[in-house]
Every structure is written in structure tokens, then in C-alpha cells.
N, C-alpha and C positions, 0 to 999 in steps of 0.2 A: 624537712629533714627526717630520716627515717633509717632505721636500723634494724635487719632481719635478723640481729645477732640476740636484739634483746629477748627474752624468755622469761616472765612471769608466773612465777608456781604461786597459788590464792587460793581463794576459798569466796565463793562471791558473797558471802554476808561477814566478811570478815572485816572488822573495820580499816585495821592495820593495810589490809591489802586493795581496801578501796580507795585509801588516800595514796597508793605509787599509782593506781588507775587512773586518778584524777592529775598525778603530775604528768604519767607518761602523754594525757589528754593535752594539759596546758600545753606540752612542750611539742606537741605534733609529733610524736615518734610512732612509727610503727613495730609493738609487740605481739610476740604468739604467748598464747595464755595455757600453760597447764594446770587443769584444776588439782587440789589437794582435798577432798570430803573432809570433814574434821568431826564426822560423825559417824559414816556408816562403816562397820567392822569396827567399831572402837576408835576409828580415828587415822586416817591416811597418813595423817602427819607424823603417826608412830611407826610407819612403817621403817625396813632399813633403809631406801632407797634414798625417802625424805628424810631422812635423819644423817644419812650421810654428808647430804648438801647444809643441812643446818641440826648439830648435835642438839639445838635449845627445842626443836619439835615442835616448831609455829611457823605461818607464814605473813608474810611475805617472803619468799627469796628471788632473788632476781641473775638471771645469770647471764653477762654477756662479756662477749672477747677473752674467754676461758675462765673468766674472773667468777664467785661465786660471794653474793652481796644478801646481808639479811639486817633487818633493823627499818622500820620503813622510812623514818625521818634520815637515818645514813644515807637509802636508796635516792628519796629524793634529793640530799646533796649532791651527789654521786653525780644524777643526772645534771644537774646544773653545771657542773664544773666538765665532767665529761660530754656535753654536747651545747658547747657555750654560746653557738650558734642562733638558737632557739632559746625562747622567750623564757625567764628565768624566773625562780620562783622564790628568790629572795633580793631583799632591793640591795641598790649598789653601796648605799652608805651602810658604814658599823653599827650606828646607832641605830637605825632603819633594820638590818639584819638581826640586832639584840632583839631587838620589839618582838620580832614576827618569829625569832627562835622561841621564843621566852611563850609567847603565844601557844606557838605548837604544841610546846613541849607538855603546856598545863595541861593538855587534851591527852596525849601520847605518853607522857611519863606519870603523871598525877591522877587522871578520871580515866581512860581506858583500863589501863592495870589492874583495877580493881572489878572488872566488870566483864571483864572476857573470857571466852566459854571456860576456860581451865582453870577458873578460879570459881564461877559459877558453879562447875564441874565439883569441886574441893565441898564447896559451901554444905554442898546436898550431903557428897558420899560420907565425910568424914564429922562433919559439925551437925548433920542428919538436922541442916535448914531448910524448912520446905519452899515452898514455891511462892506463897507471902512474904516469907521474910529475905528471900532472894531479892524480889523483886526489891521492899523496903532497903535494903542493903545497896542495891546498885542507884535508885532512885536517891538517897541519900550522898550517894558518893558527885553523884551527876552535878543533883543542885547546886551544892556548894564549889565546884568547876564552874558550870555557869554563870551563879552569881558572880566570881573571881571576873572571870572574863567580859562579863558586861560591862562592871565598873573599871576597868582595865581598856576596854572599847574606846570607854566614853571619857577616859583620863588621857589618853596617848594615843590613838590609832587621828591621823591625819585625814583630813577628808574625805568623802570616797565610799563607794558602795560597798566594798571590800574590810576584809580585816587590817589592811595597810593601805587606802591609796583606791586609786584609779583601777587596780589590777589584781586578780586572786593571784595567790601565792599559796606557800607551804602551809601558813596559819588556816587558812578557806579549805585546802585539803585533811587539816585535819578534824575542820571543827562540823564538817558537811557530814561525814560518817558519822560521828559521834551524836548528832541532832537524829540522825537516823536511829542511830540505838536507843534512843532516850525514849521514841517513840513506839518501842516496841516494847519498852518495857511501862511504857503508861506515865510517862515524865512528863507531868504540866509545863510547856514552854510559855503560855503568856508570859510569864514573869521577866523575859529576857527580850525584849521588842528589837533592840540593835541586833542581837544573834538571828533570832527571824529575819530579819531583812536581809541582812548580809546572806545569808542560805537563798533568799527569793533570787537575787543577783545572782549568785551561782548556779544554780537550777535553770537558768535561762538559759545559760553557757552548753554545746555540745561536747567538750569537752566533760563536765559535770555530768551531765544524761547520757552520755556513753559509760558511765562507770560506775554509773547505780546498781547496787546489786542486783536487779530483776532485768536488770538488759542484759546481765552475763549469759555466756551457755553453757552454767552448769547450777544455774538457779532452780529452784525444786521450789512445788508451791505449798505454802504453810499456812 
């Protein structure tokens, strides 16, 4: 299944934008990718153009069938319901779908938020936090996400290499980026051996390894 309609505007080291990468992956769809720099000139994403498409001045946005979508966890529902076809990424029970929301969300609503460049951004220009206490700042916020979610693993996720099951889902898309950021910012993950593993299962997946940020083509080396 495949759609020339979809349109991905990102950032390839953006977390938000590597987990609709990783759904548009699971779900076999074919998107064209516009990159958004969220650095050089001050930030692409301030431009008017990008701003037009999403007032909030972050990416993801995803545009397809005139329709214009921002929110990564919305995008990935979106896809599910709009291309019901292709293999889904949240399971078919309530309870099952609470799980793997409730999941997501801790990554996406709770420990990204406080860790993404414009708040990074904030830290330095305004609270004049240097690069230690960034780090300590975001490393803090991580752990205690982690630790939530390990014990959360290992209290309700059902058998299975995955964060729910036999099969990644929304929950694997967002906890895969986030392990990525942790590691750039020097986050000890021993501590968290279920979330390692579940990452090792995904990371096999082509899906996953097409949506690594360093397979993008607008990846810059650092």
C-alpha cells in the first residue's frame, strides 16, 4: 500500500519526526520527505512558510489529501485509521490500545517535552544553563521516564519482544527515538534491560533502520 500523496516535513534528528518515520515504515507506505533544518539560519521551522503549515513552529507535519496534520502521536493515529489496510499500530482491544497509548504518551508527552531543542534552546539563552547542567537536566528527566516504563514493561506489556505483543507498534515508535537521545546526551541505559531489548528487536526491523536518523538525506555529520 502506498500513497504519493503523503508528504513528510522533519528534521532527521528530530525525535518527534523519527517516530511518524518509523510508522510510515511499519505501515509500508510510500512518503516524500521535506526536510525542515531546525538549526541553520536560526531555524527553518521559523520560517513563514513552515509556520504557515504548523503556527506551533515544530515538526512533524505531514500533509496528505489537502489535509495538513501536526502532532506526531495524532499523525500516527491518522495513519492507522486512514490506511486501515496496512498493518496497524495499535492493537484491536481497549485495553490493549490504553496500554500502548498510555505508553507512548509517557515518552511523547512526559520525557520528550522537556528535552527538545527549544527547550534546550530556553535552558542556555534565558536561565544562562550551560552545557553540564543541560545535560544533568535532560538526563534527569529521561531516567525517571525509563525507570516508569520498565516497571510498567514488566507489570502489563504481554509477552513478546515488543512493547505490546508479538509486533511493534506506536509505543516501539516512540520509545526507539528517545533511547537514541538518551545516548547522545550520555544516559546510562544498563539500568533498563527490558527497554534495551525491546530497541534490539526493533533495530532488526527495515522499517526501524530506514528511519534512523543517519539514513535520512538531510543528515549532517556531528
Amino acid at each position: 500500500m502506498s500513497s504519493p500523496a503523503l508528504v513528510l516535513h522533519g528534521y532527521w534528528r528530530s525525535s518527534a519526526a523519527y517516530r511518524v518515520r518509523i510508522g510510515l515504515g511499519l505501515k509500508g507506505l510510500v512518503w516524500q520527505d521535506r526536510p525542515v533544518h531546525l538549526v541553520r539560519d536560526g531555524g527553518e521551522q521559523h520560517g513563514a512558510a513552515h509556520v504557515a503549515l504548523n503556527p506551533q513552529q515544530l515538526v512533524p507535519v505531514l500533509e496528505h489529501a489537502g489535509r495538513v496534520l501536526t502532532q506526531s502521536l495524532a499523525i500516527l493515529e491518522y495513519l492507522d485509521e486512514a490506511f486501515p489496510a496496512t498493518p496497524a499500530l495499535l492493537p484491536a482491544d481497549p485495553a490493549g490500545r490504553a496500554q500502548v497509548r498510555a505508553l507512548a504518551q509517557l515518552i511523547a508527552c512526559d520525557v520528550h517535552p522537556l528535552n527538545n531543542l527549544r527547550v534546550m534552546q530556553y535552558l542556555g539563552r534565558e536561565l544562562a544553563a550551560d552545557e553540564a547542567a543541560r545535560a544533568r537536566w535532560t538526563a534527569h528527566w529521561m531516567e525517571e521516564g525509563f525507570a516508569a516504563m520498565e516497571t510498567l514493561l514488566a507489570q502489563r506489556s504481554p509477552p513478546g519482544d515488543f512493547c505490546h505483543g508479538d509486533r511493534p507498534g506506536q509505543a516501539d515508535c516512540c520509545l526507539v527515538p528517545q533511547l537514541y537521545n538518551a545516548r547522545r546526551f550520555g544516559v546510562d541505559l544498563g539500568r533498563y534491560p527490558r527497554l534495551l531489548q525491546i530497541e534490539q528487536a526493533c533495530l532488526a526491523l527495515p522499517a526501524f533502520a530506514a528511519a534512523a536518523p543517519e539514513a535520512q538525506p538531510d543528515a549532517v555529520a556531528v
